[in-house]
mmCIF file of the N, C-alpha and C atoms, coordinates in Angstrom:
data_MODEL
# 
_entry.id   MODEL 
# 
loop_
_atom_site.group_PDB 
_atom_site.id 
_atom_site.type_symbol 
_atom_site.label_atom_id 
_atom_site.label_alt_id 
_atom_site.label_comp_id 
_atom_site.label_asym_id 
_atom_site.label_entity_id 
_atom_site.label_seq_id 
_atom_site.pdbx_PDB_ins_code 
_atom_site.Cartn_x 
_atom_site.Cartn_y 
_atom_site.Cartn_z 
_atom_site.occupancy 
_atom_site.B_iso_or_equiv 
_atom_site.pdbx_formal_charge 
_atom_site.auth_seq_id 
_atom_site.auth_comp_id 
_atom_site.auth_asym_id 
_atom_site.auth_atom_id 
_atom_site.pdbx_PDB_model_num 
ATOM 1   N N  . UNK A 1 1  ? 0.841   -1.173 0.000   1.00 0.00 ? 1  UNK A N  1 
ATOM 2   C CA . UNK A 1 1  ? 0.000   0.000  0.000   1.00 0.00 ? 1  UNK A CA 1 
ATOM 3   C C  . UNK A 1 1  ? 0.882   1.229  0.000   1.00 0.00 ? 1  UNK A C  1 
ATOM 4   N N  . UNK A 1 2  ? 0.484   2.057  -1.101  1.00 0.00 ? 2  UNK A N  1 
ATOM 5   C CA . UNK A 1 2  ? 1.078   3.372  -1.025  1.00 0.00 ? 2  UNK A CA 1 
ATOM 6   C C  . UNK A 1 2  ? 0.936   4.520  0.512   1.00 0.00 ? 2  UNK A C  1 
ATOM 7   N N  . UNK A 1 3  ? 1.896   5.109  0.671   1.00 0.00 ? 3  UNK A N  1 
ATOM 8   C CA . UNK A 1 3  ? 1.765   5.854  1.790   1.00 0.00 ? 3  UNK A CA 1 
ATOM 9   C C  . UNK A 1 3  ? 1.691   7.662  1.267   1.00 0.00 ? 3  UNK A C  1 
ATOM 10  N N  . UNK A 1 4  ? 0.545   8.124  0.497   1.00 0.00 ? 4  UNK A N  1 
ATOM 11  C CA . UNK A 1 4  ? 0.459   9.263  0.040   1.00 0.00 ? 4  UNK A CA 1 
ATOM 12  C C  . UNK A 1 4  ? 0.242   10.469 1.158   1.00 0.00 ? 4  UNK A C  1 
ATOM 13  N N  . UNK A 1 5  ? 0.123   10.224 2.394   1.00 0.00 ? 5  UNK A N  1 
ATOM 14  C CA . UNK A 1 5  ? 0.373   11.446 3.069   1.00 0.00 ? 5  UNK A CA 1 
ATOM 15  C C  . UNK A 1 5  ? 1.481   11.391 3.562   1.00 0.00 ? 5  UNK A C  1 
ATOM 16  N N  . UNK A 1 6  ? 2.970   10.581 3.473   1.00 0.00 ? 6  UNK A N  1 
ATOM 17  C CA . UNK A 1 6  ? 4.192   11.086 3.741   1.00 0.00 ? 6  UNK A CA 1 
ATOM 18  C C  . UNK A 1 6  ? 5.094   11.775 2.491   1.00 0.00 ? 6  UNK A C  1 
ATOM 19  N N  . UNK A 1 7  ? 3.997   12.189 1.351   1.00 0.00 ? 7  UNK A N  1 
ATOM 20  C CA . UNK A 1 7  ? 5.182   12.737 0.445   1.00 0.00 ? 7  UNK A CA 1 
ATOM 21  C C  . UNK A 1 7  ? 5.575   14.138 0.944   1.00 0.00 ? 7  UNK A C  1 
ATOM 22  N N  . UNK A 1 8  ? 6.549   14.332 0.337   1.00 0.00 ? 8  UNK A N  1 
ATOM 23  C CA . UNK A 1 8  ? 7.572   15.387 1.021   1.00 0.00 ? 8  UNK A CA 1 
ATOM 24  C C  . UNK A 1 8  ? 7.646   16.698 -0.354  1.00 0.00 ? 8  UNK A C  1 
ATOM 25  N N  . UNK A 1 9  ? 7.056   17.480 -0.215  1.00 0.00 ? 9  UNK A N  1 
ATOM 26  C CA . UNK A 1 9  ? 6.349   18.812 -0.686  1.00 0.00 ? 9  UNK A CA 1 
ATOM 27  C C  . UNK A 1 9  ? 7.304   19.966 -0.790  1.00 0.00 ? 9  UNK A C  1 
ATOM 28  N N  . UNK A 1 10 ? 8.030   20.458 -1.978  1.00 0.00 ? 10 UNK A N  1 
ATOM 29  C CA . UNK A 1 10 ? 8.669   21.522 -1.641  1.00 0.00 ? 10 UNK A CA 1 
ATOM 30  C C  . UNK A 1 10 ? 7.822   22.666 -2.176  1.00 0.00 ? 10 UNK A C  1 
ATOM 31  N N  . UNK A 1 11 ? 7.694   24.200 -1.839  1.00 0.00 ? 11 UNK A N  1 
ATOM 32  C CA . UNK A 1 11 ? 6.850   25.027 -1.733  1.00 0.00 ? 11 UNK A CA 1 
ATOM 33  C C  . UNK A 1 11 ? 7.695   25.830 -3.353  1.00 0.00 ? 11 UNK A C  1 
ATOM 34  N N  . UNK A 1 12 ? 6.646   25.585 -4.471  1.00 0.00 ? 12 UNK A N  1 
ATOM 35  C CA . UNK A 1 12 ? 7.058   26.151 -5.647  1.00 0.00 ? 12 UNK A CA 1 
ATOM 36  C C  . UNK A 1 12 ? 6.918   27.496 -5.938  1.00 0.00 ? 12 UNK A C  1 
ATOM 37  N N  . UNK A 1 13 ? 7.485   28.533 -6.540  1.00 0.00 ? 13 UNK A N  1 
ATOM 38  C CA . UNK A 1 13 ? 7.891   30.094 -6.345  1.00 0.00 ? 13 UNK A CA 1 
ATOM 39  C C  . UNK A 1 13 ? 5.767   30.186 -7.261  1.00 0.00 ? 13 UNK A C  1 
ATOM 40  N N  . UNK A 1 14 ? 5.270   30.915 -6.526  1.00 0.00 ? 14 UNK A N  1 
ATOM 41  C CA . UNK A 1 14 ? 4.306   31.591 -6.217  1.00 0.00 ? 14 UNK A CA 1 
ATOM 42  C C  . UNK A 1 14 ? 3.005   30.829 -5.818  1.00 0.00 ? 14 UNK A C  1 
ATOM 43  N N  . UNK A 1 15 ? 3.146   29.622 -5.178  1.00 0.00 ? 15 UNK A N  1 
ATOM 44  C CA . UNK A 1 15 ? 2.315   28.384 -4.703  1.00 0.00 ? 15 UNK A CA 1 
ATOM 45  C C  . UNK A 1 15 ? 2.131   28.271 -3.366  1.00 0.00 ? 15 UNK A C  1 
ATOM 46  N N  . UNK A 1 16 ? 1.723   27.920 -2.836  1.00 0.00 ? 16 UNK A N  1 
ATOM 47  C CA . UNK A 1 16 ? 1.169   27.511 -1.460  1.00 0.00 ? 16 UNK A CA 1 
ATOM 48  C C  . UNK A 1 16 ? 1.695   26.183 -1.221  1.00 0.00 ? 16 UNK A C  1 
ATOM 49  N N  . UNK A 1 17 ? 2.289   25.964 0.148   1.00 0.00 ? 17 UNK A N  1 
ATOM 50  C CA . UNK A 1 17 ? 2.612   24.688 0.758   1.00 0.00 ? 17 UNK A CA 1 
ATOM 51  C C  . UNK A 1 17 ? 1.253   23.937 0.844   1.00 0.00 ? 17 UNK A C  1 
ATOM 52  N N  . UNK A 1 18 ? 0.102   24.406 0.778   1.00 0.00 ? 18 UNK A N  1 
ATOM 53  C CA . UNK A 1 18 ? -1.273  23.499 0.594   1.00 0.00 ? 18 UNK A CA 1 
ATOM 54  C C  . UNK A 1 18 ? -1.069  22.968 -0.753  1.00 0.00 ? 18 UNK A C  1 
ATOM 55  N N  . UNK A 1 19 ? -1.042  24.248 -1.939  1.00 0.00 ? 19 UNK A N  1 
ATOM 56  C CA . UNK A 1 19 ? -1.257  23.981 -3.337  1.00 0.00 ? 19 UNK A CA 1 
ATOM 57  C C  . UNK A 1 19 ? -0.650  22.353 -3.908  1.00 0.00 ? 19 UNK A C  1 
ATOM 58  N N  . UNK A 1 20 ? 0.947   22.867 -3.597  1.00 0.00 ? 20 UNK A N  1 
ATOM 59  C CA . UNK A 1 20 ? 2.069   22.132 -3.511  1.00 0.00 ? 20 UNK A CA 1 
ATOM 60  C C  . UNK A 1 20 ? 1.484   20.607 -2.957  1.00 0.00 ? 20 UNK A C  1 
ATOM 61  N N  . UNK A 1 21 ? 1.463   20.429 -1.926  1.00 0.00 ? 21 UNK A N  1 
ATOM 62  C CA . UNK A 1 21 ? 1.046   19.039 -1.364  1.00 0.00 ? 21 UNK A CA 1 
ATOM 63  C C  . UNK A 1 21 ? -0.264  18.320 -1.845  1.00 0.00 ? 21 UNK A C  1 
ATOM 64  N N  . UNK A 1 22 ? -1.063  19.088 -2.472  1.00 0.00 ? 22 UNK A N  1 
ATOM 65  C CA . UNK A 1 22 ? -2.273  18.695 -3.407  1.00 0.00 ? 22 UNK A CA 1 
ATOM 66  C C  . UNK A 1 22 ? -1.930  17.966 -4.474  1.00 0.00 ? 22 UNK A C  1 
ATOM 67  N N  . UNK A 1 23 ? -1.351  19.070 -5.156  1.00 0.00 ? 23 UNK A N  1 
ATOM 68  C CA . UNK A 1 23 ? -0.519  18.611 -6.401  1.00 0.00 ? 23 UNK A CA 1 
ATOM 69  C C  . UNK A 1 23 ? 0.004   17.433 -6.564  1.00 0.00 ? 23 UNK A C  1 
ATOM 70  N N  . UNK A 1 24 ? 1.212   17.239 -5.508  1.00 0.00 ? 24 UNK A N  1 
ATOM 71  C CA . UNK A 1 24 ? 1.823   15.880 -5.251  1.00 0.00 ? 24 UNK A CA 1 
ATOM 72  C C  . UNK A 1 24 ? 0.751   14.728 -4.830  1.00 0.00 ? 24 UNK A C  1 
ATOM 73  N N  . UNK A 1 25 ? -0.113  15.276 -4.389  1.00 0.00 ? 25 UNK A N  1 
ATOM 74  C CA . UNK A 1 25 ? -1.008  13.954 -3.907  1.00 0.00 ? 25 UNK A CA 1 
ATOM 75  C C  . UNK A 1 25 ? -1.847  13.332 -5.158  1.00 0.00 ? 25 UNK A C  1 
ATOM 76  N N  . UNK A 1 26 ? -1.971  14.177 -6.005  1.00 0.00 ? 26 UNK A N  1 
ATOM 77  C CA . UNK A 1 26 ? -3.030  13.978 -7.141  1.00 0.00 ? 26 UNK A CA 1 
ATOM 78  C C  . UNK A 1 26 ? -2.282  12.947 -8.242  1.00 0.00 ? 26 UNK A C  1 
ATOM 79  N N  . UNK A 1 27 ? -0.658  13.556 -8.655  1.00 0.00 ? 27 UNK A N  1 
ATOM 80  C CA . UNK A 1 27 ? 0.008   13.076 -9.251  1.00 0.00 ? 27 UNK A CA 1 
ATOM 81  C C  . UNK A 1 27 ? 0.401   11.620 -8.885  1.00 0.00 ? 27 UNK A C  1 
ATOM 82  N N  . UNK A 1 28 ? 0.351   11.546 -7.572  1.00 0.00 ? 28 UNK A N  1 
ATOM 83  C CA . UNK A 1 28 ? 0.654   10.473 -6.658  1.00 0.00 ? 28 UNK A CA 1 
ATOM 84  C C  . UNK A 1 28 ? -0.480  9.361  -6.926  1.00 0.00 ? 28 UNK A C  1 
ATOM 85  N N  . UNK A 1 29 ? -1.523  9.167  -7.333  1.00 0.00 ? 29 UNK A N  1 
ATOM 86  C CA . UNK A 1 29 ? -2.713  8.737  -7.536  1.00 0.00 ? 29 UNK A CA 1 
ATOM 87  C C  . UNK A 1 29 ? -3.378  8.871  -8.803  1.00 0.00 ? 29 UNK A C  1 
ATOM 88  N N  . UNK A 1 30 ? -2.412  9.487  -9.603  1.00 0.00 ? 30 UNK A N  1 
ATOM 89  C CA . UNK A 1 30 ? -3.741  9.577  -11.000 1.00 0.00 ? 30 UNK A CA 1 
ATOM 90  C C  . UNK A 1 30 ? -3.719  8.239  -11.561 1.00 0.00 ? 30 UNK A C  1 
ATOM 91  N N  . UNK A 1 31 ? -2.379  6.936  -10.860 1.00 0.00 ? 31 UNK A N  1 
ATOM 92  C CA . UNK A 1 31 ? -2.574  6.082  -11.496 1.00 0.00 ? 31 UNK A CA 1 
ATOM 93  C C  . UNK A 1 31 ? -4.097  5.099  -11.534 1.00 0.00 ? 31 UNK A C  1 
ATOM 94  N N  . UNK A 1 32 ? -3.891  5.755  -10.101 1.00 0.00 ? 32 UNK A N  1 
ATOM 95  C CA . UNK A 1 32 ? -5.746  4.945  -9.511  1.00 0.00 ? 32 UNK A CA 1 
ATOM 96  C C  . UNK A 1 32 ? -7.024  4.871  -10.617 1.00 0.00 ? 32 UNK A C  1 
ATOM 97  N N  . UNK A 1 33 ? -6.619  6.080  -11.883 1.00 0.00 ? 33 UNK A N  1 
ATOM 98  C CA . UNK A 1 33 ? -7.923  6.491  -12.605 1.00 0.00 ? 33 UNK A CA 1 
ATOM 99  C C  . UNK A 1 33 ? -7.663  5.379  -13.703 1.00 0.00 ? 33 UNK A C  1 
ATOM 100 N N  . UNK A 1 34 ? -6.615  4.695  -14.250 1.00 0.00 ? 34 UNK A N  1 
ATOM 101 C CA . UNK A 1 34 ? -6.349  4.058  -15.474 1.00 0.00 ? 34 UNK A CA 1 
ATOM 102 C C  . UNK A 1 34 ? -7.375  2.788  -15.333 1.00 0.00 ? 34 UNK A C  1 
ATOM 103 N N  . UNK A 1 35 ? -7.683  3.020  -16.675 1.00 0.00 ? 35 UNK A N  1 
ATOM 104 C CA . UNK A 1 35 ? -8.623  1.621  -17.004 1.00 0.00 ? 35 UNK A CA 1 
ATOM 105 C C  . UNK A 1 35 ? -8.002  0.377  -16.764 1.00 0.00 ? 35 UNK A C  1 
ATOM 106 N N  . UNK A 1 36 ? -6.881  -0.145 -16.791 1.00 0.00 ? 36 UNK A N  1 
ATOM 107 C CA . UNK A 1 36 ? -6.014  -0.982 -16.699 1.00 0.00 ? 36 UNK A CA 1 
ATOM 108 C C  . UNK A 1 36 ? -5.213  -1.052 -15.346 1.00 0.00 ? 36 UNK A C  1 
ATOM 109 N N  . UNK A 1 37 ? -5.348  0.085  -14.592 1.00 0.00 ? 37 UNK A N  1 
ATOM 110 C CA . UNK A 1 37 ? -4.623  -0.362 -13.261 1.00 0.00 ? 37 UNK A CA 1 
ATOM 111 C C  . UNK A 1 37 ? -4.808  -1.665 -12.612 1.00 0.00 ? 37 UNK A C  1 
ATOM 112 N N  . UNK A 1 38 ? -5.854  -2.038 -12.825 1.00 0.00 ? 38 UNK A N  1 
ATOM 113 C CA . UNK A 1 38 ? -6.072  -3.655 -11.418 1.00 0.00 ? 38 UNK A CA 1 
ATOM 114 C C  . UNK A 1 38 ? -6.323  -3.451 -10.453 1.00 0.00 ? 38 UNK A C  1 
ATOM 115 N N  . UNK A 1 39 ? -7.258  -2.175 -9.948  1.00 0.00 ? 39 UNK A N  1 
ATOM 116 C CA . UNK A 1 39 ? -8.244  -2.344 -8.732  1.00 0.00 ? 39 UNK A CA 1 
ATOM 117 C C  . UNK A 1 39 ? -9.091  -2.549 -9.304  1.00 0.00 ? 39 UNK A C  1 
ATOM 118 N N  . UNK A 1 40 ? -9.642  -2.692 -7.856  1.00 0.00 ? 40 UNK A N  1 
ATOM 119 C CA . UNK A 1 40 ? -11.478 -3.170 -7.664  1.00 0.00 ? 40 UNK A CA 1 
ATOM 120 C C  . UNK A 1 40 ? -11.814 -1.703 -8.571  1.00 0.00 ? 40 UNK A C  1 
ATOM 121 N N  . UNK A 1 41 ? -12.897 -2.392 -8.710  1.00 0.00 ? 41 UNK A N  1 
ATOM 122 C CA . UNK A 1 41 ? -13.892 -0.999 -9.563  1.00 0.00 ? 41 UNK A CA 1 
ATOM 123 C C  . UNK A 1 41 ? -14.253 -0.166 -7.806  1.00 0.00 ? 41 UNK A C  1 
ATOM 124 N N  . UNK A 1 42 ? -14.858 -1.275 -7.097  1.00 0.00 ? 42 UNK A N  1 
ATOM 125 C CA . UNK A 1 42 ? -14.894 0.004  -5.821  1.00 0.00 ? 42 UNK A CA 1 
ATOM 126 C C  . UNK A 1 42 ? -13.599 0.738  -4.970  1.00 0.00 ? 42 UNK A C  1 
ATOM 127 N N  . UNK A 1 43 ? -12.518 -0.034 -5.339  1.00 0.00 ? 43 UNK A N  1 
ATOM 128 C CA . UNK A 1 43 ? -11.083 0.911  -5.160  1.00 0.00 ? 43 UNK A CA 1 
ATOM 129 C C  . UNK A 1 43 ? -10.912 1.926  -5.850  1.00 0.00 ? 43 UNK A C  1 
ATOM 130 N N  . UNK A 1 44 ? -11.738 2.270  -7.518  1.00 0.00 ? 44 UNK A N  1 
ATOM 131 C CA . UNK A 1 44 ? -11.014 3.006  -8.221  1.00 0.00 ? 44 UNK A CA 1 
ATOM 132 C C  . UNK A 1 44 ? -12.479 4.000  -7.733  1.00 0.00 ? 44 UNK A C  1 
ATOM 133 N N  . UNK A 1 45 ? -13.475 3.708  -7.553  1.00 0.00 ? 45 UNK A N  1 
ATOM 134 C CA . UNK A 1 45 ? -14.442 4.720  -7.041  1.00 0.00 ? 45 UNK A CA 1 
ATOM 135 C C  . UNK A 1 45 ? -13.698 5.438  -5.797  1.00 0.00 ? 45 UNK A C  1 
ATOM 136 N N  . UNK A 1 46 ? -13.438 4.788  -4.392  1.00 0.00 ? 46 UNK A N  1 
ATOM 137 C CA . UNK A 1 46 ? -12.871 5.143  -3.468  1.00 0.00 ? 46 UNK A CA 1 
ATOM 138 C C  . UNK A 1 46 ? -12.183 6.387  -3.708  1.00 0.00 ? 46 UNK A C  1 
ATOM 139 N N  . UNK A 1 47 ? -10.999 6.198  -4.670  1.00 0.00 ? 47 UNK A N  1 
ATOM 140 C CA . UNK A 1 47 ? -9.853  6.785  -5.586  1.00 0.00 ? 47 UNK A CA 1 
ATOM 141 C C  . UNK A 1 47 ? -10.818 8.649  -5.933  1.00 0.00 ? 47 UNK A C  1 
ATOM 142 N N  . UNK A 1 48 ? -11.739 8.101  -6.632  1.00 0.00 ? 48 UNK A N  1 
ATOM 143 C CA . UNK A 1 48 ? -11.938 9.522  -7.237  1.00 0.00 ? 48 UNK A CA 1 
ATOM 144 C C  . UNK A 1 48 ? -12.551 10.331 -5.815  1.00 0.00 ? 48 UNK A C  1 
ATOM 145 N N  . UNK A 1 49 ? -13.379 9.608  -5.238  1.00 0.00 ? 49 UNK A N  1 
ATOM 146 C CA . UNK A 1 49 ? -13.765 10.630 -3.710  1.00 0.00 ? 49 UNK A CA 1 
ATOM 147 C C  . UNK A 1 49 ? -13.085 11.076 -3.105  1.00 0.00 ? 49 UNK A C  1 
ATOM 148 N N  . UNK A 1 50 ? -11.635 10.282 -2.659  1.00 0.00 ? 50 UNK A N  1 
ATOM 149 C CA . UNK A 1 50 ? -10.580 10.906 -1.987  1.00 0.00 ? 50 UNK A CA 1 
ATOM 150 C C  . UNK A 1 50 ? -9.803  12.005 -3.093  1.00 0.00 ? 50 UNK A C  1 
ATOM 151 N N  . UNK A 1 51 ? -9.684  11.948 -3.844  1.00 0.00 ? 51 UNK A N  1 
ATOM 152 C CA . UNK A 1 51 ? -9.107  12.786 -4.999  1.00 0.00 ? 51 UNK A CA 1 
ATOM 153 C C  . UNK A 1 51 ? -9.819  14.000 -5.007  1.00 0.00 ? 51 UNK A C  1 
ATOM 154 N N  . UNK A 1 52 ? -10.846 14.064 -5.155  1.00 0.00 ? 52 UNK A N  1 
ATOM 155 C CA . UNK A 1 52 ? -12.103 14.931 -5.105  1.00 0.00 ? 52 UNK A CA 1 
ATOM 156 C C  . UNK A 1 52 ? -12.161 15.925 -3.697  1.00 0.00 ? 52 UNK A C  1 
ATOM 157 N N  . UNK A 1 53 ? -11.864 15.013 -2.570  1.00 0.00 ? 53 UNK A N  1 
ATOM 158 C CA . UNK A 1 53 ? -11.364 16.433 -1.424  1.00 0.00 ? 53 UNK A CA 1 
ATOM 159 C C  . UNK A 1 53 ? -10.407 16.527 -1.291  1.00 0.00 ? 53 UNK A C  1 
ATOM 160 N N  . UNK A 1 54 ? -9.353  16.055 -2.017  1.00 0.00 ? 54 UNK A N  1 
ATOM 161 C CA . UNK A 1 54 ? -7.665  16.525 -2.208  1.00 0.00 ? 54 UNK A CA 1 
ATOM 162 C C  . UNK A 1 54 ? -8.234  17.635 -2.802  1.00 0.00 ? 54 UNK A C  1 
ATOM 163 N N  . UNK A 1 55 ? -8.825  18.068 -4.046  1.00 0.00 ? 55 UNK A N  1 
ATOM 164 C CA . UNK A 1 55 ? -8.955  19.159 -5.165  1.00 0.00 ? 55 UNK A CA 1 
ATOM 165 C C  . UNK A 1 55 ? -9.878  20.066 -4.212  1.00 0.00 ? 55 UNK A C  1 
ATOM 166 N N  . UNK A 1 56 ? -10.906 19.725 -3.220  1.00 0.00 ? 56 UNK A N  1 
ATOM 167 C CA . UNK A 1 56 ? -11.566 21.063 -2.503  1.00 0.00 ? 56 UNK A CA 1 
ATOM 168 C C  . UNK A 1 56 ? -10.529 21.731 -1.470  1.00 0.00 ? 56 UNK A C  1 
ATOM 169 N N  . UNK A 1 57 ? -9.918  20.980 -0.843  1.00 0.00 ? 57 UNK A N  1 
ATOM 170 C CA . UNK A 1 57 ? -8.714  21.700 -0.277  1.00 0.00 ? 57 UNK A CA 1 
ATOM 171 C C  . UNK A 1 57 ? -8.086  22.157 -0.661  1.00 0.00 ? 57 UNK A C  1 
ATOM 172 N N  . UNK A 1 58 ? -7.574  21.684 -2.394  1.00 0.00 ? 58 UNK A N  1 
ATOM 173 C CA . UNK A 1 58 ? -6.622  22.443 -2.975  1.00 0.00 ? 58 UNK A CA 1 
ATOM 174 C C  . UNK A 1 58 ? -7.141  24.044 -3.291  1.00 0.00 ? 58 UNK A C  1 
ATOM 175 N N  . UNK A 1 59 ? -8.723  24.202 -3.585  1.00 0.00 ? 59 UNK A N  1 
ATOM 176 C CA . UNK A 1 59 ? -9.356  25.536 -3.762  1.00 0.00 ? 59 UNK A CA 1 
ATOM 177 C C  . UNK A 1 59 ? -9.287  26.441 -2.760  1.00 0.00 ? 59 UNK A C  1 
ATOM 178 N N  . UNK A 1 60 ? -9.421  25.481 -1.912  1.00 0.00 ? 60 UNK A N  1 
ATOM 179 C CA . UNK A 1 60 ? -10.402 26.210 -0.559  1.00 0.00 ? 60 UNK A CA 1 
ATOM 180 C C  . UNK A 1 60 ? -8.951  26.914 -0.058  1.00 0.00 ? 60 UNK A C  1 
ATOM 181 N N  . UNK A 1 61 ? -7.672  26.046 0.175   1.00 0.00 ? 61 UNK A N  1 
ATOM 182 C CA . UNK A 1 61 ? -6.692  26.341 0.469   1.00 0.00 ? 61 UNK A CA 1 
ATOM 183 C C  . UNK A 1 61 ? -6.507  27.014 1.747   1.00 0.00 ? 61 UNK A C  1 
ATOM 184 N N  . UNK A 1 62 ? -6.939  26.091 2.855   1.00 0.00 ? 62 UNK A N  1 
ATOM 185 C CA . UNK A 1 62 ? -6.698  26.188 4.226   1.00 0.00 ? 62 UNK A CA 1 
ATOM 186 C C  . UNK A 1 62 ? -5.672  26.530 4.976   1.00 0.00 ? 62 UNK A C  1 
ATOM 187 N N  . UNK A 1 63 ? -5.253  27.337 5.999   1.00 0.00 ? 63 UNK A N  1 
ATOM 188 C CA . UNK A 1 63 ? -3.943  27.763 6.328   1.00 0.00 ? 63 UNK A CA 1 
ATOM 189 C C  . UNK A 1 63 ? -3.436  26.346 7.127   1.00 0.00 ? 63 UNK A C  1 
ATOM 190 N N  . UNK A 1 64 ? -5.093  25.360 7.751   1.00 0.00 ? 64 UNK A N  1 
ATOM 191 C CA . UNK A 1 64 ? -4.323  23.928 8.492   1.00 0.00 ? 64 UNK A CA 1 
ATOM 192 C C  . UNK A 1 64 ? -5.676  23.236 8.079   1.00 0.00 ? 64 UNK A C  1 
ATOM 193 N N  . UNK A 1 65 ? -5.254  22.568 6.749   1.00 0.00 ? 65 UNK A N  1 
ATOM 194 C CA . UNK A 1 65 ? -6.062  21.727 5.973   1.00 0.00 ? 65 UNK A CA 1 
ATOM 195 C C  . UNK A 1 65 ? -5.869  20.345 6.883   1.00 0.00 ? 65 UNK A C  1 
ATOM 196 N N  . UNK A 1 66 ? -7.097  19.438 7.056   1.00 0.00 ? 66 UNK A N  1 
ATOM 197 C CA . UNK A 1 66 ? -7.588  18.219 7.540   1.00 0.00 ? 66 UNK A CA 1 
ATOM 198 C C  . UNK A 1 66 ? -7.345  17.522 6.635   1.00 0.00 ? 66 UNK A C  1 
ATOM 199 N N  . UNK A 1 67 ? -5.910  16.745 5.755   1.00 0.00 ? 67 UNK A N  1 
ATOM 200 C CA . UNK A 1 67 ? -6.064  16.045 4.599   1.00 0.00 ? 67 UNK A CA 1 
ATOM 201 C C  . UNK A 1 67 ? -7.193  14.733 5.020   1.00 0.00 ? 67 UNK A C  1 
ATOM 202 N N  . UNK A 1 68 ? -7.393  14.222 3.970   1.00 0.00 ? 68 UNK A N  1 
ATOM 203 C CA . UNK A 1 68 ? -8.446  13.002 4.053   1.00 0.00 ? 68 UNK A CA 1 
ATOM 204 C C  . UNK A 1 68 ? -7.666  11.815 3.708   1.00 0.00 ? 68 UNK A C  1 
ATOM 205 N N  . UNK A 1 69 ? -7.900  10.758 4.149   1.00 0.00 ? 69 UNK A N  1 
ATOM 206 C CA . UNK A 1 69 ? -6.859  9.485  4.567   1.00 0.00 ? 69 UNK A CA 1 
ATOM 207 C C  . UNK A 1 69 ? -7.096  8.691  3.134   1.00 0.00 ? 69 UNK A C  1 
ATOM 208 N N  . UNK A 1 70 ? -6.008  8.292  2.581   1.00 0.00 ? 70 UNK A N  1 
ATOM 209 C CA . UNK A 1 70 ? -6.418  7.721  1.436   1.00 0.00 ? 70 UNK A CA 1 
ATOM 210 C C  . UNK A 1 70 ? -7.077  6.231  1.424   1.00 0.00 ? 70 UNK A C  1 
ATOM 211 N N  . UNK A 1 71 ? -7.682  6.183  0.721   1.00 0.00 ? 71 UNK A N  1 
ATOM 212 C CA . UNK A 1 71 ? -8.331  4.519  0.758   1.00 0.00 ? 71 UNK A CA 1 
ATOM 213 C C  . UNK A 1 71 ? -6.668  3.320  0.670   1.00 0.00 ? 71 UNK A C  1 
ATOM 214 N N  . UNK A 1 72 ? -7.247  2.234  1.155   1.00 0.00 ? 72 UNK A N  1 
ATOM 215 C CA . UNK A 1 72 ? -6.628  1.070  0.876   1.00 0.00 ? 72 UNK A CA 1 
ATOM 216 C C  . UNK A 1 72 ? -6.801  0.397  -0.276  1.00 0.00 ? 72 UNK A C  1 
ATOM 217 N N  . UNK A 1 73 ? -5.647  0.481  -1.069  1.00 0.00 ? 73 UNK A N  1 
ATOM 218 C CA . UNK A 1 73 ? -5.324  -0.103 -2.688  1.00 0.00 ? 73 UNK A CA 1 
ATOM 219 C C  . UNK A 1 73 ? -6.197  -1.472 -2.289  1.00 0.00 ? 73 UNK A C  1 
ATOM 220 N N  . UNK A 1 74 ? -6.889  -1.940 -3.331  1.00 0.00 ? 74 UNK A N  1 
ATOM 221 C CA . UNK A 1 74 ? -7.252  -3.159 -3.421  1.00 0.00 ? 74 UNK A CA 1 
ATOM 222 C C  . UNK A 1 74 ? -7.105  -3.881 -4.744  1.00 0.00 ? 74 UNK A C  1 
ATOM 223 N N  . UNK A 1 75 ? -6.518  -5.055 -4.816  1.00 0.00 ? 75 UNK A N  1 
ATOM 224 C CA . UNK A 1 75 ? -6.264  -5.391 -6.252  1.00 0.00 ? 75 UNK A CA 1 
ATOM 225 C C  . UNK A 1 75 ? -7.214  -6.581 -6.756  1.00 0.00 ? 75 UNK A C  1 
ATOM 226 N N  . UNK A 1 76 ? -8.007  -6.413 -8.155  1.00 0.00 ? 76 UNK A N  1 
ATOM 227 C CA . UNK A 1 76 ? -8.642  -7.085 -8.607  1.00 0.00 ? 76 UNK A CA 1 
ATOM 228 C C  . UNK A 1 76 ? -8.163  -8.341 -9.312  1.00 0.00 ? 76 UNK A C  1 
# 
């Protein structure tokens, strides 16, 4: 299982240390969206909900954002 809330975030010249750690988290996970990855269809649902309040935090851009815990990879 991937561990996507220990990636390590450097703060890019006119970005937010929120922005920044969004970013990485999304990139970190877009594999989750591929038709071909090999989760469960309800892993890859899981995938877009947690993704989905990665991206409202990334808007909302909280000074002490509550990240949301990523689901557990499940393989089909």
């Amino acid at each position: 299982m991937a561990n996507y809330k220990n990636l390590i975030v450097t703060k890019p010249d006119g970005g937010t240390l929120v922005e920044a750690t969004a970013d990485a988290i999304l990139m970190a996970t877009d594999w989750t969206q591929l038709p071909n990855s090999g989760l469960t269809s309800d892993c890859v649902t899981a995938f877009v909900t947690y993704r989905e309040s990665i991206r409202t935090i990334r808007r909302a851009n909280p000074s002490s954002p509550t990240w949301a815990t990523a689901p557990t990879e499940e393989w089909s």
